[in-house]
FIRO-164493 format. One line per field, with one value per residue (C-alpha): residue number from 0; chain; x, y, z. Coordinates in Angstrom, 1 decimal, decimal comma. Example, Ala and Ser with C-alpha at 12.3 -4.5 7.8 and 13.67 -1.06 7.14 Angstrom:
<lumkols>
pos [0; 1]
unit [A; A]
xx [12,3; 13,7]
yy [-4,5; -1,1]
zz [7,8; 7,1]
</lumkols>
This chain:
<lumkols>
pos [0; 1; 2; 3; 4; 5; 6; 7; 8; 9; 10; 11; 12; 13; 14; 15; 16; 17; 18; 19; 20; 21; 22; 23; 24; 25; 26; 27; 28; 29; 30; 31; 32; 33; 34; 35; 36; 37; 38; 39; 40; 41; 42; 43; 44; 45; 46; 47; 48; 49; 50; 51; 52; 53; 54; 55; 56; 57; 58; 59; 60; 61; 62; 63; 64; 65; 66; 67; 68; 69; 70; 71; 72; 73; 74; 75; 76; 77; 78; 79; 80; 81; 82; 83; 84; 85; 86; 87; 88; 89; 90; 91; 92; 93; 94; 95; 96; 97; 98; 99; 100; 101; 102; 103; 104; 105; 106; 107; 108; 109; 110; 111; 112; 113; 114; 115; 116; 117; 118; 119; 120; 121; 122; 123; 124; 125; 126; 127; 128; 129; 130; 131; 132; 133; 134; 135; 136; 137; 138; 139; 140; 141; 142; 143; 144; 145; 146; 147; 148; 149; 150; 151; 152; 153; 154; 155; 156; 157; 158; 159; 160; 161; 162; 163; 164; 165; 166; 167; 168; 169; 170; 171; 172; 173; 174; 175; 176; 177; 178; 179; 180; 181; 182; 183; 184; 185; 186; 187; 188; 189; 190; 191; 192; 193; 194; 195; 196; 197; 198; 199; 200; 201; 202; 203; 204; 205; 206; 207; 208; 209; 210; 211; 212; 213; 214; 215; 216; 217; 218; 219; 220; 221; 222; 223; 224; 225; 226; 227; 228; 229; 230; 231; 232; 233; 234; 235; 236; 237; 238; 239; 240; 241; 242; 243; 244; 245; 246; 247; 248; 249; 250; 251; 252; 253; 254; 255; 256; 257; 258; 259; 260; 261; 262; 263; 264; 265; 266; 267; 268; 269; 270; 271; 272; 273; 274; 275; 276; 277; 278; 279; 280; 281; 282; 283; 284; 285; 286; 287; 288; 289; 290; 291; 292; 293; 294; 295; 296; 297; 298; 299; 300; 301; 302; 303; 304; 305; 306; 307; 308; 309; 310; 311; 312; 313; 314; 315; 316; 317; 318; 319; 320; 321; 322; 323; 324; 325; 326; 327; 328; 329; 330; 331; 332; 333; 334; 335; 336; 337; 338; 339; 340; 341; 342; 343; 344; 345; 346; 347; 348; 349; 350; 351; 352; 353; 354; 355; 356; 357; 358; 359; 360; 361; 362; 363; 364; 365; 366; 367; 368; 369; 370; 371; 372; 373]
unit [A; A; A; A; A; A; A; A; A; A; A; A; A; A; A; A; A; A; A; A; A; A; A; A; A; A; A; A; A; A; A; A; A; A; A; A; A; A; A; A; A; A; A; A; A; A; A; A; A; A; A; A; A; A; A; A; A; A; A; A; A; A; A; A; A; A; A; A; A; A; A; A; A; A; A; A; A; A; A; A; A; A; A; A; A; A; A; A; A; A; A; A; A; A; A; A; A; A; A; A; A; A; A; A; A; A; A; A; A; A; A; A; A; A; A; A; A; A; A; A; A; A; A; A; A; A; A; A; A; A; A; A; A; A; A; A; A; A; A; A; A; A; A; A; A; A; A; A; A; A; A; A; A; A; A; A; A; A; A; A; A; A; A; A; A; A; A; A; A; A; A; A; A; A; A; A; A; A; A; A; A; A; A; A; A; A; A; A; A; A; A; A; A; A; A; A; A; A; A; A; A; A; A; A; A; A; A; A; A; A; A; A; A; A; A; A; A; A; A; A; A; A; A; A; A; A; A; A; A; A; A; A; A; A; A; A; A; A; A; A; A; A; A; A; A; A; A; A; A; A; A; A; A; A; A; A; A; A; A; A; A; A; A; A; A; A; A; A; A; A; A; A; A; A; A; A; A; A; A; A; A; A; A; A; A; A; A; A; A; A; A; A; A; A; A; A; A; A; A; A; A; A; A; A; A; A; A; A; A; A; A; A; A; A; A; A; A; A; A; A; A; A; A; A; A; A; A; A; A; A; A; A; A; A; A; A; A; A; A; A; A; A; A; A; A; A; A; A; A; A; A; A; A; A; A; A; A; A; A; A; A; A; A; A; A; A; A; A; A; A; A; A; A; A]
xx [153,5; 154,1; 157,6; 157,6; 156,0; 158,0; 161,4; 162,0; 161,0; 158,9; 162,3; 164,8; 164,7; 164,9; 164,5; 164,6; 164,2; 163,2; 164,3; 163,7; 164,0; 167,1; 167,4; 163,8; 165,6; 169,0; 167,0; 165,1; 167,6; 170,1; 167,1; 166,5; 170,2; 169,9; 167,2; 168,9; 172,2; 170,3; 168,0; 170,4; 173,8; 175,0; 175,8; 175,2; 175,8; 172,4; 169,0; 168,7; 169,0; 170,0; 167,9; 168,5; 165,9; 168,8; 166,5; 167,4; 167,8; 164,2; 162,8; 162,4; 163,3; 163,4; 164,1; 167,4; 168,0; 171,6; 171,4; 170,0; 166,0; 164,6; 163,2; 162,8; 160,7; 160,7; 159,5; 159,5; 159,6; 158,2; 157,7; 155,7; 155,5; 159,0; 159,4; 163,2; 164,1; 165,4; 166,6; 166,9; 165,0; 166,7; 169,1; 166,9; 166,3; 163,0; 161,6; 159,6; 156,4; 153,7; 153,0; 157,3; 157,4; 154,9; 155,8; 159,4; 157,9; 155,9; 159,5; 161,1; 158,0; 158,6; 162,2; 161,9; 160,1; 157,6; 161,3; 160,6; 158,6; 156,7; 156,4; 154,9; 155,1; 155,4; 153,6; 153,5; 150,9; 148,8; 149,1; 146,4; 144,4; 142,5; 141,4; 139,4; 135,9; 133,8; 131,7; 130,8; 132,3; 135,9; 139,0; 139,7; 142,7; 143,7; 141,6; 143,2; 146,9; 146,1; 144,3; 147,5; 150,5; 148,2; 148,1; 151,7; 152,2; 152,3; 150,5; 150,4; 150,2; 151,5; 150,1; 149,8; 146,9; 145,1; 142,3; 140,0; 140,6; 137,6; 139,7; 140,4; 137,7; 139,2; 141,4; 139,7; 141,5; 144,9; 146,3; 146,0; 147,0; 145,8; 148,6; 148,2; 151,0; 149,0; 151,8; 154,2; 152,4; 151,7; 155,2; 156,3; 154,3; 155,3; 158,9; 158,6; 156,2; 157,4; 154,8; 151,7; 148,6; 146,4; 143,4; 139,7; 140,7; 143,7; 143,6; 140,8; 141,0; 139,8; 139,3; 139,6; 136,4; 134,0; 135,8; 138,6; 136,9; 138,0; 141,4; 140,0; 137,8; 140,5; 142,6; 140,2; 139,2; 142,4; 143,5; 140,1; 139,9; 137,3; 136,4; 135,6; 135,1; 134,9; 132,3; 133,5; 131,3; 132,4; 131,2; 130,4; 129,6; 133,0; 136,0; 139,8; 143,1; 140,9; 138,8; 135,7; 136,9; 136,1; 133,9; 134,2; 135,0; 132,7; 133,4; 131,3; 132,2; 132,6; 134,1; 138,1; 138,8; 142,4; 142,7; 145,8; 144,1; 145,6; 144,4; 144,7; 144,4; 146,0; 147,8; 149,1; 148,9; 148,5; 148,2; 145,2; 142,5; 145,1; 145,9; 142,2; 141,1; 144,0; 143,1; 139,3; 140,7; 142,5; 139,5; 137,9; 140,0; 142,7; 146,3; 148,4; 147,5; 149,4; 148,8; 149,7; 149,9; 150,8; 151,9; 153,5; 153,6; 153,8; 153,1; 153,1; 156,1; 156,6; 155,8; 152,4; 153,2; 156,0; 153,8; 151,2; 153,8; 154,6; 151,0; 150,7; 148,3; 150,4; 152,9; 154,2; 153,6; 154,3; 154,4; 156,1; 159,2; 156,6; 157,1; 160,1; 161,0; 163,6; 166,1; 164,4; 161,4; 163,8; 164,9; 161,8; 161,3; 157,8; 158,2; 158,8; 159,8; 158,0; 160,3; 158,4; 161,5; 161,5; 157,9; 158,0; 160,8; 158,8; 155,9; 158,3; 160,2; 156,8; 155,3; 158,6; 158,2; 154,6; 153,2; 150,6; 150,3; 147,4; 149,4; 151,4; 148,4; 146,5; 148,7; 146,4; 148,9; 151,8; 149,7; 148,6; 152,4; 153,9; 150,8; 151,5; 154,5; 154,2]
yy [-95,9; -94,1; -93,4; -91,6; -88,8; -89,2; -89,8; -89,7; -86,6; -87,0; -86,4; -84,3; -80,8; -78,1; -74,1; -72,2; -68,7; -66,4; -63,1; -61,0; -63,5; -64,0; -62,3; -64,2; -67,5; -67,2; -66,4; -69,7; -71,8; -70,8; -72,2; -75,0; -75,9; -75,6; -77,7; -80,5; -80,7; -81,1; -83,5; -85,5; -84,5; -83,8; -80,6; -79,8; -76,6; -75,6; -76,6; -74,3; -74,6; -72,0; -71,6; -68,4; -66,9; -65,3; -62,5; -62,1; -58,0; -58,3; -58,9; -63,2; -65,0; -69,1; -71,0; -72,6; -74,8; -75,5; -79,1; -82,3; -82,1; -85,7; -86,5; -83,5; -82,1; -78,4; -75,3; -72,2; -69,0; -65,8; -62,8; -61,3; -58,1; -57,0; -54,1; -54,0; -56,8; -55,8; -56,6; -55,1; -55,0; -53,0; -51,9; -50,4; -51,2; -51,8; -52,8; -56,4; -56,3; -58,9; -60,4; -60,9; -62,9; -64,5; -65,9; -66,6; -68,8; -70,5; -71,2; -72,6; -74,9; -75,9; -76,3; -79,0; -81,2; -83,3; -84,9; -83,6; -86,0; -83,0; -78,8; -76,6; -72,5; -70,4; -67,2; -64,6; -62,1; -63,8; -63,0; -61,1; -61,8; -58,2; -59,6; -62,5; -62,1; -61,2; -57,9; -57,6; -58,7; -59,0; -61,7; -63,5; -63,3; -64,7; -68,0; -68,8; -68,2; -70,7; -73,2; -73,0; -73,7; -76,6; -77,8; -77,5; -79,7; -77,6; -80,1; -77,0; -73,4; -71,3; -67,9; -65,5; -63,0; -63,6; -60,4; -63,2; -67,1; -68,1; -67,9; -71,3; -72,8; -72,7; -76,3; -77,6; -80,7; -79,1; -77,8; -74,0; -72,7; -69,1; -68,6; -65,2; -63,6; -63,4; -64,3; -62,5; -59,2; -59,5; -60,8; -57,6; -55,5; -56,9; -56,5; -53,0; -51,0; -50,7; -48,9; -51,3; -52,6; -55,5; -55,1; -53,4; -50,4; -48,9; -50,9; -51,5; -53,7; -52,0; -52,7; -49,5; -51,8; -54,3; -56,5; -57,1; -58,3; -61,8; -61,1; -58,5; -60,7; -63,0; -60,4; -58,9; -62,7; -63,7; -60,9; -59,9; -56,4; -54,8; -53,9; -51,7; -50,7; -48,4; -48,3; -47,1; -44,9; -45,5; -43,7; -46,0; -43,7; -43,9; -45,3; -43,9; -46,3; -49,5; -48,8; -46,5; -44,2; -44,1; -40,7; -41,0; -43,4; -43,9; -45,1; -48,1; -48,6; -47,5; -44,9; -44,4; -41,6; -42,5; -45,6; -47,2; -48,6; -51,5; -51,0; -54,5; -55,1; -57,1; -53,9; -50,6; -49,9; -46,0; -45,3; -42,8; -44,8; -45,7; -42,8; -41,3; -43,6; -42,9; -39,2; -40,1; -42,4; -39,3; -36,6; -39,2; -39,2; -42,1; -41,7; -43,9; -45,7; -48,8; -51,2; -54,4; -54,6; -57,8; -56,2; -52,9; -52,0; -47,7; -47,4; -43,9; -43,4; -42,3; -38,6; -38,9; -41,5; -39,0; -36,1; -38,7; -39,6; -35,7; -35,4; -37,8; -39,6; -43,0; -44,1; -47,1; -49,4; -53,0; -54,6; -58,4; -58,9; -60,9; -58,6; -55,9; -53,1; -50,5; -49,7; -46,3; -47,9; -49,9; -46,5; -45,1; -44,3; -45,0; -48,1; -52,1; -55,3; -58,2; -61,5; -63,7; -66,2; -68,5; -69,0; -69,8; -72,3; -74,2; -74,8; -76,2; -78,2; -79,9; -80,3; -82,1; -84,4; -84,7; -83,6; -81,7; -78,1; -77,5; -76,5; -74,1; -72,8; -72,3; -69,9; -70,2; -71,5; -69,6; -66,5; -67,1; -68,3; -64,8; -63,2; -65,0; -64,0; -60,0]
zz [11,2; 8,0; 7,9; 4,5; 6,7; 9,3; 8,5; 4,6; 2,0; -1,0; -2,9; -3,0; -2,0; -4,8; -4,0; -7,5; -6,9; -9,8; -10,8; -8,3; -5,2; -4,8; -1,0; 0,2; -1,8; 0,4; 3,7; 3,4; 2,0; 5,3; 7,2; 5,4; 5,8; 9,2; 9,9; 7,4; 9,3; 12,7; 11,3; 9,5; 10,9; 7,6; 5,8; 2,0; 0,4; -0,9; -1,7; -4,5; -7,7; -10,3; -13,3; -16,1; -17,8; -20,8; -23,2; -26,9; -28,3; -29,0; -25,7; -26,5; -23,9; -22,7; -19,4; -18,8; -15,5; -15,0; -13,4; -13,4; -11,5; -12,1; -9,0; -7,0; -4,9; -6,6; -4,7; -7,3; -5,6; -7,5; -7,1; -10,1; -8,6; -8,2; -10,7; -9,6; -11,8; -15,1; -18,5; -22,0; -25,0; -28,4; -25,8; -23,9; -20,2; -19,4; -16,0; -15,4; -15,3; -13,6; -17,6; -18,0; -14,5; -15,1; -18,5; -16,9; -14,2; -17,7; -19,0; -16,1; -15,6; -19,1; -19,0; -16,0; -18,7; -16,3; -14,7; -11,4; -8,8; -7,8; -8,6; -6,2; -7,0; -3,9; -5,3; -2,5; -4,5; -6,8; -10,1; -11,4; -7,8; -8,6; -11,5; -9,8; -10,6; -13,8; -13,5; -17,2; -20,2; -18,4; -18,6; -15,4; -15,3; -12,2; -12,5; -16,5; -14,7; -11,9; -14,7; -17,0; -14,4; -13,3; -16,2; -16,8; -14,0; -11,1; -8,3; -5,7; -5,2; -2,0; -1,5; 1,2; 1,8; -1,4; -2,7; -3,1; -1,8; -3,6; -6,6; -6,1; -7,2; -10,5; -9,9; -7,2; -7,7; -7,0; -3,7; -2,8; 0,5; 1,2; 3,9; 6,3; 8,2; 11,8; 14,0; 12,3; 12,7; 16,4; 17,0; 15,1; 17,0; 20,3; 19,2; 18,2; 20,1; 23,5; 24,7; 23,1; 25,6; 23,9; 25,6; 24,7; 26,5; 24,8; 21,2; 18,2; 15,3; 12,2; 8,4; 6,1; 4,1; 4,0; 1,8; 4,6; 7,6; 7,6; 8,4; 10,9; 12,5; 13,3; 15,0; 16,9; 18,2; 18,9; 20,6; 22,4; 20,9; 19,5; 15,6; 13,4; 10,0; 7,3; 4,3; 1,0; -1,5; -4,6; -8,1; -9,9; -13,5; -13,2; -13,9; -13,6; -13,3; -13,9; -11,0; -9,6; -7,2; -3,9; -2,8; 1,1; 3,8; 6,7; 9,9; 11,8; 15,1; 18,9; 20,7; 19,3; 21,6; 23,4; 22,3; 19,4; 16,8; 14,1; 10,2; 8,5; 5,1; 2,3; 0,4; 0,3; -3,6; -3,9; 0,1; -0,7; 0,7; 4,3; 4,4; 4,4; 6,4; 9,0; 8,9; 9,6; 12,6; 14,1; 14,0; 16,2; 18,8; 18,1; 19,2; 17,6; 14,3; 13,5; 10,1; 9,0; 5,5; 3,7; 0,6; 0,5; -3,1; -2,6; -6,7; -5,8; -3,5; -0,4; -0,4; 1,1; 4,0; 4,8; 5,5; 7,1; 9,4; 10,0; 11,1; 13,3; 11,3; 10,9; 13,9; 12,0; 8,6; 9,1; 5,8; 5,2; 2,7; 0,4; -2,3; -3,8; -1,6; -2,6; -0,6; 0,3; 2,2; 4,5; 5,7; 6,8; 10,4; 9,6; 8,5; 9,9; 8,1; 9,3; 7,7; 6,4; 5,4; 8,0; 8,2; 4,3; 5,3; 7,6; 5,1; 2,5; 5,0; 6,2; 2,8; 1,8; 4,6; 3,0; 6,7; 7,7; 7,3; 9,7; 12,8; 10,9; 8,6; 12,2; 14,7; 18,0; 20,0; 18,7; 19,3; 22,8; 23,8; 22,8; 23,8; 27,9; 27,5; 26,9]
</lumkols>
């Protein structure tokens, strides 16, 4: 028997959470304390460890960590998305963007000097993950980001939902696990919809495009529903905001007349595409319409899932705490958190343990025991 995998971790444990991350950092570190004491009958304060990121009047900046790291097992947690973090520039306050977190995460990767036994960055949304393929003369982004931390000495990334997996096949000879929140999402909407029947006759599986039937496929496997999808038709003479617009959505699929239908997809980023595709779902019949977002970004606010809520169009938006969400969002009638802590807490426990990920990376089981028992 291997004890190392059974019994002793690969060193010891170290949670840095960046700017940004502090309330995902505390959630898992309380779990992760938990689990210690029972293990090991023996309590320690915390896991994490606090690291600074102090900016100069011009907007410079550099990574301080406040303790000793040689020998850990270091899990950095970032999110480079979180536009609430701030910090001035000519005494100015300016918001972060994806580049500034980024670049932090770059300092505090430099700042642990190669001491720690091993760095693995727990990235929710990829960095640049739009950016993942070349369609004329474009950077990829995405695929330089994941090259460069490697080669800093990051032996692992963790993300969750990714735009494109495939993306990995820029280190193939580092880890990269494309985690998805599946059991989380059902368990939420078990939790929260009273009123829900998971069968072929009163719910549908749907994907507002092409590019997301993976995740769609899963759902409507697992939970014996039926799918559909919509087509996009984009204009592609032209471009606005980086992208080609979409002209109209159409709908492939069966009958929706009666029946509560789920929207997956990886992101809300303006809402204009969910929420025309929600609209469509409605003028064919569909009563409620639920979605389980990943990401909730709202770059345009809140205005327009207001009124689609009004309308009946959307019933309820169930988006994970992955990424920032102002305080406003958590108000919504419309909307429901779906923690992801815990789950992110039980993938750096394992992998500290070097064990397996498999079970955890696979929810069959988990599904069909809450799925009994409903």
């Amino acid at each position: 028997m291997d004890l190392r995998t059974t019994k002793f971790p690969v060193g010891k444990l170290g949670l840095i959470s960046m700017k940004g991350c502090e309330e995902l950092g505390n959630k898992i570190d309380k779990f992760l304390l938990e689990w210690h004491e029972q293990k090991f009958n023996f309590k320690i304060d915390t896991f994490q460890i606090k690291v600074n990121c102090p900016r100069f009047s011009t907007g410079e900046a550099k990574g301080v960590i406040t303790q000793s790291v040689r020998g850990f097992d270091i899990y950095i947690l970032v999110d480079v998305f979180n536009y609430g973090a701030t910090y001035k520039m000519y005494n100015v306050e300016r918001r972060m963007s994806p580049d500034e977190h980024y670049q932090d995460l770059k300092r505090v990767i430099a700042a642990i000097g190669g001491k720690a036994r091993r760095i693995t960055v727990v990235m929710p949304m990829l960095y640049e993950s739009r950016q993942h393929k070349r369609n004329s003369r474009e950077s990829l982004d995405c695929a330089i980001a994941l090259q460069e931390i490697v080669a800093m000495g990051v032996e692992s990334i963790i993300t969750f939902d990714a735009h494109d997996p495939r993306v990995q096949n820029s280190i193939p000879l580092n880890g990269f696990e494309n985690v998805q929140p599946y059991y989380q999402m059902i368990k939420a909407l078990i939790k929260n919809i009273s009123d829900i029947k998971i069968d072929p006759e009163h719910l549908m599986i749907v994907s507002p495009d092409e590019g997301g039937m993976s995740r769609c496929i899963y759902y409507s496997s697992i939970l014996g529903l039926d799918l559909g999808m919509f087509y996009k038709r984009r204009d592609y003479s032209t471009i606005i905001n980086g992208r080609n617009p979409i002209v109209s959505h159409d709908f492939l699929g069966g009958n929706l007349t009666g029946k509560d239908i789920i929207i997956v997809d990886d992101m809300i980023s303006s809402g204009d595409s969910l929420i025309d595709v929600s609209t469509k779902l409605k003028e064919r019949g569909a009563r409620n319409i639920y979605t389980f977002i990943t990401f909730g970004l709202f770059v345009d606010g809140f205005e327009k899932f207001d009124k689609a809520y009004e309308n009946g169009s959307i019933s309820k938006v169930f988006t994970t705490n992955l990424t920032y969400r102002i305080p406003e969002l958590i108000k919504k009638t419309w909307y429901c958190e779906v923690d992801m802590s815990k789950y992110i807490a039980l993938i750096i426990e394992t992998l500290n343990f070097d064990k397996t990920l498999g079970d955890l990376l696979d929810p069959v089981n988990r599904i069909n025991k809450i799925l009994k028992k409903f």
